[in-house]
N, C-alpha and C positions, 0 to 999 in steps of 0.2 A: 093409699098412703105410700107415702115413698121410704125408700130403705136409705136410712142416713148411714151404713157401713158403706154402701156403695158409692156414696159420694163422699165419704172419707177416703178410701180407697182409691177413686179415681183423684181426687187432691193431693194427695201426696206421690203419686205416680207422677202427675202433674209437675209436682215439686223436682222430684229426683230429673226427671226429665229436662227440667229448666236447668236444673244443676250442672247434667250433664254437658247440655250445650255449651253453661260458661265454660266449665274445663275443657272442652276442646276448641272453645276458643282462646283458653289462654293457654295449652299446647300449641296453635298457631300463631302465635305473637313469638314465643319463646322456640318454637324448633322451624318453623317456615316462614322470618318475615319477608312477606313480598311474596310467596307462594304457596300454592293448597298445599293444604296433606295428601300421602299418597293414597291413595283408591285401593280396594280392598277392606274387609272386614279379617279380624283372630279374636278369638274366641281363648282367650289361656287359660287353661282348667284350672279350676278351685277346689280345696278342701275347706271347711268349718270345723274346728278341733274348740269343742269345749272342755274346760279346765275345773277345777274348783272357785279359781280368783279369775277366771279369763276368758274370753273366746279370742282364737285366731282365725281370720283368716287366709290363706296360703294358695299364694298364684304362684305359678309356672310362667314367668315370663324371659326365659333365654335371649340373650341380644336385645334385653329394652333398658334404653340408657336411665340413670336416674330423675332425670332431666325431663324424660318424655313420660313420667307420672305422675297424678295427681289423686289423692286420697283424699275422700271428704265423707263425713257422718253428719247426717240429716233425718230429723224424724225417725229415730233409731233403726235408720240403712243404712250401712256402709257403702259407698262407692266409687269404685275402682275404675279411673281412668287412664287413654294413654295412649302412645303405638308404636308398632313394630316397623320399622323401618328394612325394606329389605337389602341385604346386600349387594356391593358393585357388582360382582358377578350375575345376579339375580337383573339387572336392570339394562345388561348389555344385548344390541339391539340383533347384532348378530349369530346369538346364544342359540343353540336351539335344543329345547329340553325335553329329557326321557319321562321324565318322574315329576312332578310337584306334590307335593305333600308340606311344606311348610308353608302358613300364612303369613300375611302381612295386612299391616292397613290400621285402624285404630279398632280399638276396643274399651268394652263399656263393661263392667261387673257392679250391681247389687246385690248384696246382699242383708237382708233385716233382720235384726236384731229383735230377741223376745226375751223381757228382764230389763233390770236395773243395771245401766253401767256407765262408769267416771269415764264419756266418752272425753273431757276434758284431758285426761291422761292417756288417753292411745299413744301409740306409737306404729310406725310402719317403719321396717329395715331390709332392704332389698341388699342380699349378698347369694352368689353367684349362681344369678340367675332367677331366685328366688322371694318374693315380696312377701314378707308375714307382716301381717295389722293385726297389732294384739290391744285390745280394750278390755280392760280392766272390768269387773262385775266390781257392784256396789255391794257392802258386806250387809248381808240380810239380819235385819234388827227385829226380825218377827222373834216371838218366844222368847225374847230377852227382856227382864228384868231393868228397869229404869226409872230409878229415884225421882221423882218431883217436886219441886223445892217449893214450899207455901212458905209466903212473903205474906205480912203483916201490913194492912193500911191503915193507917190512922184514920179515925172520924166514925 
């Protein structure tokens, strides 16, 4: 017998996956027409901050224009896309460097969601440096008392 979580699980992997590809291809329509993105992968670290009314999520993304990200919630994932483009110094041919330690290139962040929430109301606000995506939880109506109105039909 086959395990239907595993092909649920692979289905929406699947999903996020397709997802991802549109938004980076329409980061390349809108930051490179006419040429690829740059090569390299970043990885910008995340925190998940749950709230009473909220979750946020909170990237670390220094030097990513607001231009070059694309947030979307799918199948209660959030996913965070986008890139880091590196600077003119960084690209010069005759540079020759001691240290690297900063990345570049595009990057990709899910993260899923467990609970009810008005992802219709998120919001994501990128200031300096920093992208918080806050979604809203749905106000849990367990335990609550709720009138039901009996309507009379003739006949």
């Amino acid at each position: 017998m086959r395990d239907f979580r595993s092909l649920l699980v692979s289905s929406e992997l699947r999903d996020v996956t397709d997802e991802v590809v549109r938004l980076f291809e329409d980061l390349d329509r809108d930051q490179h027409p006419g040429h690829h993105a740059h090569g390299g992968e970043c990885v910008p670290p995340l925190d998940v901050i749950e709230t009473g009314s909220a979750v946020e999520v909170v990237l670390d993304v220094p030097g990513v224009r607001r231009s070059a990200i694309r947030v979307l919630i799918k199948n209660g994932i959030v996913v965070v896309a986008g890139e880091k483009v590196p600077s003119d110094a960084c690209v010069r041919a005759e540079a020759s460097f001691h240290l690297v330690e900063r990345s570049f290139g595009r990057f990709a962040r899910a993260v899923p969601l467990v609970g009810a929430f008005d992802t219709g109301r998120a919001r994501a606000d990128l200031r300096r440096g920093q992208l918080r995506i806050t979604v809203p939880k749905v106000a849990d109506r367990r335990g609550r008392e709720i009138l039901v109105p009996v309507e009379e039909q003739d006949g």
